[in-house]
C-alpha atoms as a printed R data frame, in Angstrom:
    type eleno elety resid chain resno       x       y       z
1   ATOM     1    CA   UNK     A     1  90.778 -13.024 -74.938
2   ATOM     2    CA   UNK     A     2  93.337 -14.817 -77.654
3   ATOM     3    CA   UNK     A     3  96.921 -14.695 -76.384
4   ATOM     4    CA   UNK     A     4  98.402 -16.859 -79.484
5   ATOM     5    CA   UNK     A     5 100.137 -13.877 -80.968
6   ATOM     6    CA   UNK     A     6 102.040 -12.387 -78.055
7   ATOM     7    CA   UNK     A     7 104.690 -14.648 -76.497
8   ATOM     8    CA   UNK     A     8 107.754 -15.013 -78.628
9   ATOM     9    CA   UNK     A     9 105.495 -16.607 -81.628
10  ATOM    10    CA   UNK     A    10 106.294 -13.714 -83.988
11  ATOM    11    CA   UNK     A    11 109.766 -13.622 -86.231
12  ATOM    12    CA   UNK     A    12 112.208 -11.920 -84.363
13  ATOM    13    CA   UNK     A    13 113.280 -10.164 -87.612
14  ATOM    14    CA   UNK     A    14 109.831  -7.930 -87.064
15  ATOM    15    CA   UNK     A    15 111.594  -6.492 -83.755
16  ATOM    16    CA   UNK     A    16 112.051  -2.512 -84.524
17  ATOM    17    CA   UNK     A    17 115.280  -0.954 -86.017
18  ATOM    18    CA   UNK     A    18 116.080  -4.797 -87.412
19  ATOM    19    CA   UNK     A    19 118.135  -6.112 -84.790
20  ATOM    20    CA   UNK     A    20 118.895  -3.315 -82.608
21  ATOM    21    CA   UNK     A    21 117.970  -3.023 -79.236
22  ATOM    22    CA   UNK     A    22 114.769  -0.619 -79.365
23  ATOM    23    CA   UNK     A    23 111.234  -1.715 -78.511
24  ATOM    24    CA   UNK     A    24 108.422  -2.303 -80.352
25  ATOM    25    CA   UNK     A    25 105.288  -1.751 -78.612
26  ATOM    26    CA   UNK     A    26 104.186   0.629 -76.083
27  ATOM    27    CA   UNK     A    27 104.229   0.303 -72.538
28  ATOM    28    CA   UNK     A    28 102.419   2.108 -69.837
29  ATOM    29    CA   UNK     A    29 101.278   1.742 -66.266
30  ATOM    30    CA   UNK     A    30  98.947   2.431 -64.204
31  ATOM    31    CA   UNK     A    31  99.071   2.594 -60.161
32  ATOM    32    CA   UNK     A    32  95.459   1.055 -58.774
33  ATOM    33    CA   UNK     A    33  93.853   2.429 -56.185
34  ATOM    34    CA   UNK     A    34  90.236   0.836 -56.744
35  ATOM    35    CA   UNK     A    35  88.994  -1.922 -56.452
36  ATOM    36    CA   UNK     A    36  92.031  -3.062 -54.213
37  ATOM    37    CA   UNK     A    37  92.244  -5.289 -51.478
38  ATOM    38    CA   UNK     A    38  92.326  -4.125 -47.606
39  ATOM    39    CA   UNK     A    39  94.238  -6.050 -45.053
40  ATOM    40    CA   UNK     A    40  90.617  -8.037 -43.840
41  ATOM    41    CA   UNK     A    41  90.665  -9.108 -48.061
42  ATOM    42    CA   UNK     A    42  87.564  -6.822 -48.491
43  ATOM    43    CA   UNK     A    43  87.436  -4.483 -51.560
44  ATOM    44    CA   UNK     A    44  88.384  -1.064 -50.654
45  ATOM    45    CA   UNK     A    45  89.742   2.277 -52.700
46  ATOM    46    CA   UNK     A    46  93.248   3.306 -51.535
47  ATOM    47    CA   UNK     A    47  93.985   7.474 -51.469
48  ATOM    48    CA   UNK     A    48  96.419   8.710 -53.982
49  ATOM    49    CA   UNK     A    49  99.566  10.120 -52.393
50  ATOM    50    CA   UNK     A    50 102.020  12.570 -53.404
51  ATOM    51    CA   UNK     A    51 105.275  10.191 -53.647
52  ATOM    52    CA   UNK     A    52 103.130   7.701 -55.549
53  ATOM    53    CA   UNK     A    53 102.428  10.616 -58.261
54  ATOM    54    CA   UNK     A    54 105.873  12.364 -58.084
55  ATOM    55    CA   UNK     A    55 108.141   9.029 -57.859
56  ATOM    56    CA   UNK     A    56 106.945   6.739 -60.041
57  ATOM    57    CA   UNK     A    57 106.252   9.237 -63.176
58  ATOM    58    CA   UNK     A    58 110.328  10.062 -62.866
59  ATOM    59    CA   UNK     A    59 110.737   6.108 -63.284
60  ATOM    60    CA   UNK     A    60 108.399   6.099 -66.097
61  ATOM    61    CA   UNK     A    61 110.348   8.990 -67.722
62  ATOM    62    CA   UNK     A    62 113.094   7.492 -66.970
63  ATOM    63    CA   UNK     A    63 112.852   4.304 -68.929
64  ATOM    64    CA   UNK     A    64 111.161   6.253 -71.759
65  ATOM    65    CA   UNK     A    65 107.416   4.788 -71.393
66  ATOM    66    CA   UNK     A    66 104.072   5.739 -72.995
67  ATOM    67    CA   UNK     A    67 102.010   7.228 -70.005
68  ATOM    68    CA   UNK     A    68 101.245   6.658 -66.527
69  ATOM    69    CA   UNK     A    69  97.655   6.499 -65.108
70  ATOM    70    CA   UNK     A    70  96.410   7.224 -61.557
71  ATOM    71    CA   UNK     A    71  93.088   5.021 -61.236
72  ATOM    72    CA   UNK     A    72  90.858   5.561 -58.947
73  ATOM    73    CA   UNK     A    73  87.231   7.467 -58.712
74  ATOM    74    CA   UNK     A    74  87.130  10.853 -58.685
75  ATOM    75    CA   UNK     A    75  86.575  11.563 -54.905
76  ATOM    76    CA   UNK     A    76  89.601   9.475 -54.004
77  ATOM    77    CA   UNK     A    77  91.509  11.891 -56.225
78  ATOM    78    CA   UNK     A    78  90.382  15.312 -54.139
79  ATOM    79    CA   UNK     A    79  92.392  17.288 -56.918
80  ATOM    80    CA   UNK     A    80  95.375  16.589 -55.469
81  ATOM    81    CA   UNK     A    81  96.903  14.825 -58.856
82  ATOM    82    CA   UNK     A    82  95.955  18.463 -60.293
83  ATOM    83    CA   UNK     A    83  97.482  20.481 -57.720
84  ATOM    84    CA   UNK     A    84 100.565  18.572 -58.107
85  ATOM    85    CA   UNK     A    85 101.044  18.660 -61.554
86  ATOM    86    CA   UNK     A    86  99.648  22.523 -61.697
87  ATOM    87    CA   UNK     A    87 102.948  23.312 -59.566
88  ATOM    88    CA   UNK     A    88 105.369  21.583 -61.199
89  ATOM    89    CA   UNK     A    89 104.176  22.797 -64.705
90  ATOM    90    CA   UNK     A    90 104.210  26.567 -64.162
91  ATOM    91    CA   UNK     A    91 105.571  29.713 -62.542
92  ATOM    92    CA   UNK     A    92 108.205  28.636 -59.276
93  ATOM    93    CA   UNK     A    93 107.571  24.614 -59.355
94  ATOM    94    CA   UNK     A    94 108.826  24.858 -63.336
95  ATOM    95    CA   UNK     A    95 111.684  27.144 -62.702
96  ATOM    96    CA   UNK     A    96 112.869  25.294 -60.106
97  ATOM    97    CA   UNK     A    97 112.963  21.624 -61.705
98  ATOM    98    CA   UNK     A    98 111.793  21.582 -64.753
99  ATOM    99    CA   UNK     A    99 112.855  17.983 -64.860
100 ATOM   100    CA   UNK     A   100 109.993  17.243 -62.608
101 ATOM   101    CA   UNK     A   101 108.041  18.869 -64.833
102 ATOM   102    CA   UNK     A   102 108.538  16.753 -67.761
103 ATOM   103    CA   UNK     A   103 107.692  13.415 -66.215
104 ATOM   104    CA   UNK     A   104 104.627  14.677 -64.630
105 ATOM   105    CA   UNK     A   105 103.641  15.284 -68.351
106 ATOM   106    CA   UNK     A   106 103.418  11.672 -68.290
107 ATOM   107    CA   UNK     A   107 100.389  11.541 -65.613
108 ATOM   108    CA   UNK     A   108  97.017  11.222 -66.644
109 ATOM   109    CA   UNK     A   109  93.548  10.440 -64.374
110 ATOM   110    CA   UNK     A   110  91.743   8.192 -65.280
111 ATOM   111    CA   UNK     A   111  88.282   6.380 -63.591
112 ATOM   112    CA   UNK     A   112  88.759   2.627 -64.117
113 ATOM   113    CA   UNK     A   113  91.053   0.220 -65.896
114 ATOM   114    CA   UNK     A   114  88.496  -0.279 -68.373
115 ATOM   115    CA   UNK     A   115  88.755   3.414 -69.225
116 ATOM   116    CA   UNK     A   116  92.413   3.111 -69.528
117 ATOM   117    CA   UNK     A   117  92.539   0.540 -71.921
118 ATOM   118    CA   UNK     A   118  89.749   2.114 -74.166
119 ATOM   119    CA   UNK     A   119  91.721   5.122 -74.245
120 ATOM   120    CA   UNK     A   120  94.990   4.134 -75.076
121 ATOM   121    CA   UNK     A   121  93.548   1.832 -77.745
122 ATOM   122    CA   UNK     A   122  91.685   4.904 -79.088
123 ATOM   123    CA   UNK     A   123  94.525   6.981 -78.869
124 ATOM   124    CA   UNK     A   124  96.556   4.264 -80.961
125 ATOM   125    CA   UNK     A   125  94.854   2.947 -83.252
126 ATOM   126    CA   UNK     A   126  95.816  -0.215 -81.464
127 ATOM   127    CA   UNK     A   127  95.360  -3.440 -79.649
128 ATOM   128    CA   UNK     A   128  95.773  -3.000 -75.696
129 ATOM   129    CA   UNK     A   129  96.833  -5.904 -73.309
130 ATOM   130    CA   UNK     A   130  96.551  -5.554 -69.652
131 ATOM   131    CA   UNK     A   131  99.545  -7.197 -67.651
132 ATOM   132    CA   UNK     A   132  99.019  -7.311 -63.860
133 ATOM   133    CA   UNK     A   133 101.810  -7.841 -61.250
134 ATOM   134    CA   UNK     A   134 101.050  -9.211 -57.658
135 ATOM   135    CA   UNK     A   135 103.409 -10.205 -54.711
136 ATOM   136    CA   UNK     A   136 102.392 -13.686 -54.683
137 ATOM   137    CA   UNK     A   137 102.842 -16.446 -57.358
138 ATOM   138    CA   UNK     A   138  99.892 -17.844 -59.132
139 ATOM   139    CA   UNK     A   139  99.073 -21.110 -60.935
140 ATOM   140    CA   UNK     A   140  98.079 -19.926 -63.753
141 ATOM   141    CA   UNK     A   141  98.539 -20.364 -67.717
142 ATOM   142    CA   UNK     A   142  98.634 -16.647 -68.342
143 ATOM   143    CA   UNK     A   143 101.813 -16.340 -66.337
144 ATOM   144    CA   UNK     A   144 104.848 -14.941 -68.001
145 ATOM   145    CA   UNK     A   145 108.351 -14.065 -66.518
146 ATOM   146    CA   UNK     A   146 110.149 -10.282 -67.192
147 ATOM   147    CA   UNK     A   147 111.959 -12.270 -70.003
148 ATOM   148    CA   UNK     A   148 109.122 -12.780 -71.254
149 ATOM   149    CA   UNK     A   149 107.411  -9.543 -71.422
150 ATOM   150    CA   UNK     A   150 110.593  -7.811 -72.564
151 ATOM   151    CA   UNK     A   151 110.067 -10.134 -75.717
152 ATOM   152    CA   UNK     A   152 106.479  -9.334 -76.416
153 ATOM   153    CA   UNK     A   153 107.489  -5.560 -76.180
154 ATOM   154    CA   UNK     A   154 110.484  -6.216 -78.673
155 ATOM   155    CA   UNK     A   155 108.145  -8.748 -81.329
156 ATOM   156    CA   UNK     A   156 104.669  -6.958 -81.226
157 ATOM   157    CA   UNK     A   157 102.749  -3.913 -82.427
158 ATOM   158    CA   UNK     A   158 100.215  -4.299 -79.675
159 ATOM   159    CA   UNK     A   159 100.114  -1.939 -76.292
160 ATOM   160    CA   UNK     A   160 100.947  -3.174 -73.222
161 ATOM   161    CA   UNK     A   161  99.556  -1.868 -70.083
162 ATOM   162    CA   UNK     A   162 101.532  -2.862 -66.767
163 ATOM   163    CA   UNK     A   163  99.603  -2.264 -63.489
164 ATOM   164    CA   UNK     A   164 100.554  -1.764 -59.801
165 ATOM   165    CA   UNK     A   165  98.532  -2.161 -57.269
166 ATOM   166    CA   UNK     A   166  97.620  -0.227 -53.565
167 ATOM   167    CA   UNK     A   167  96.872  -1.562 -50.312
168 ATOM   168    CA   UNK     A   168  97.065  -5.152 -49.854
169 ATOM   169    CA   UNK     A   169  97.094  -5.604 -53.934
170 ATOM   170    CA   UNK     A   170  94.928  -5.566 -56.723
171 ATOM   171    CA   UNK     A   171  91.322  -7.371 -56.308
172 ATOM   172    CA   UNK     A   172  90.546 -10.901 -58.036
173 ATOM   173    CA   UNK     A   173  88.254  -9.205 -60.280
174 ATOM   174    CA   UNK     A   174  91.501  -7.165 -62.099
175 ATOM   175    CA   UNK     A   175  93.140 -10.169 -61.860
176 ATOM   176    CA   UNK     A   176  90.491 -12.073 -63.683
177 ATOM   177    CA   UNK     A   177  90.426  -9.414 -66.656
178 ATOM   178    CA   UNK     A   178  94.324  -9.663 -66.860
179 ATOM   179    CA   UNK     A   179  95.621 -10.886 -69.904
180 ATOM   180    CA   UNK     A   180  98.971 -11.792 -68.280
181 ATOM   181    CA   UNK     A   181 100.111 -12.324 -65.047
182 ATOM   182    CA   UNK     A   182 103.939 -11.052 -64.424
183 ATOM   183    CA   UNK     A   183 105.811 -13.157 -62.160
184 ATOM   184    CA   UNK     A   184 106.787 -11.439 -58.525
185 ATOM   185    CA   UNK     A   185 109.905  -9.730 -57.598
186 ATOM   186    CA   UNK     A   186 110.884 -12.277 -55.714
187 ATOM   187    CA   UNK     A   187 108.986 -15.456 -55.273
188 ATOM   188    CA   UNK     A   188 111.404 -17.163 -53.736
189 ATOM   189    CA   UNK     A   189 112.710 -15.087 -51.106
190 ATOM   190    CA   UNK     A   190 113.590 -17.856 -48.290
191 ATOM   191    CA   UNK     A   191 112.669 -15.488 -45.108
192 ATOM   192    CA   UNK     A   192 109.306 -14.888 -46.463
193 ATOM   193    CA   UNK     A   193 109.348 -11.260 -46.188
194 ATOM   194    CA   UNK     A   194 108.320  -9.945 -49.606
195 ATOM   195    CA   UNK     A   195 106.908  -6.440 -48.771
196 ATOM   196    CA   UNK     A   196 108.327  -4.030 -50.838
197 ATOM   197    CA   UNK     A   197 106.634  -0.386 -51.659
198 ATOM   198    CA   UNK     A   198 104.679   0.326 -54.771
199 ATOM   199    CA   UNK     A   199 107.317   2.815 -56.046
200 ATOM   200    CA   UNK     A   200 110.202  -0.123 -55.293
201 ATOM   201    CA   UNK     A   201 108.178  -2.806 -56.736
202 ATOM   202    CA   UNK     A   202 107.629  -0.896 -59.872
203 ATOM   203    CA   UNK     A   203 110.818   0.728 -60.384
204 ATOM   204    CA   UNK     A   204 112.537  -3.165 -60.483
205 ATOM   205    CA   UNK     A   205 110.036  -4.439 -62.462
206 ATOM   206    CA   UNK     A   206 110.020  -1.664 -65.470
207 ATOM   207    CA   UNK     A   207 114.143  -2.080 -65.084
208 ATOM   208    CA   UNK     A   208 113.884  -5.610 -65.221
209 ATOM   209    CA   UNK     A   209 110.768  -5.699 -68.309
210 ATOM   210    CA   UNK     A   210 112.313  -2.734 -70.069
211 ATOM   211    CA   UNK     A   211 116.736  -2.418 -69.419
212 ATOM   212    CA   UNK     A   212 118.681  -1.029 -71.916
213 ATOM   213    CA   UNK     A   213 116.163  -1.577 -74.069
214 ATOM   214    CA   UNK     A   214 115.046   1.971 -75.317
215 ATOM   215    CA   UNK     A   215 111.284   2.924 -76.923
216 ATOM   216    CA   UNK     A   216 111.082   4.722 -80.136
């Protein structure tokens, strides 16, 4: 896949609102759960839990994004994502936060990343790039920092797809299919504990990719 267009190459007087602080292209994510890595590095499908579904659709409300996609087969889904969003849409869950309500709108199923991306370039009318994000650092040219990223969202009219992984992180296979690689959290970190949650990890990376910056 061609990456020549995406990384600061375009005129910055293309960014949306001419100047202003508003964001181009759309952004979504998507939390993994298969094919993931298990702690002995085998493949393995992680289960979808409820602060996973709940927690990270407020952050992606929050910060204004496109969607958020649960992947992961069918059986590892056991209808919980639908009884969860069933509550909170109707009758007492509604009444009683109907803020919930409105970033579970955000949620959709889906089967595999493959799916994803074929949807939300359906649904658009537009180009979809997958960016993964990992706890370790790799050596390779499809890296880009948050600084980075936050550019591409400002200077293109492509789609940007951000995914999280489960378990022990996302297997080489996603990684191979990436078309960018974000850099860690914190790659540095000089006690070498670098273990945060899935709903940490991606509410400091969409602050850090997205800020201030607002989407039409």
């Amino acid at each position: 896949m061609s990456h020549e267009k995406h990384p600061g190459a375009a005129d910055s007087s293309k960014a949306a609102g001419g100047g202003d602080n508003s964001l181009k292209a759309r952004l979504y994510i998507g939390l993994v759960h298969y094919p993931i890595k298990g702690k002995d590095r085998a493949i393995v499908q992680t289960s979808v839990t409820n602060l996973d579904v709940h927690d990270i659709a407020r952050t992606a409300r929050t910060y204004n994004l496109a969607g958020y996609y649960l992947i992961a087969p069918p059986e590892c889904q056991s209808g919980l994502v639908e009884k969860i969003i069933g509550h909170w849409s109707s009758g007492f869950g509604l009444e009683y936060n109907a803020d919930r309500s409105e970033a579970l709108r955000l949620v959709k199923m889906a089967r595999t990343i493959d799916d994803v991306r074929d949807a939300i370039s359906a649904e658009t009318g537009r180009e979809t790039s997958v960016v993964i994000t990992d706890a370790k650092t790799y050596s390779d040219p499809r890296n880009i920092t948050c600084n980075s990223m936050q550019n591409m969202l400002k200077l293109s009219d492509s789609n940007f797809l951000l995914l999280f992984g489960t378990g022990w992180g996302l297997a080489e296979a996603v990684v191979a299919k990436a078309d960018f690689i974000l850099e860690p959290i914190r790659p540095l970190t000089v006690h070498k504990y670098n273990h945060l949650s899935v709903r940490a990890a991606a509410a400091i990376i969409i602050d850090r990719v997205v800020g201030e910056n607002i989407f039409n």
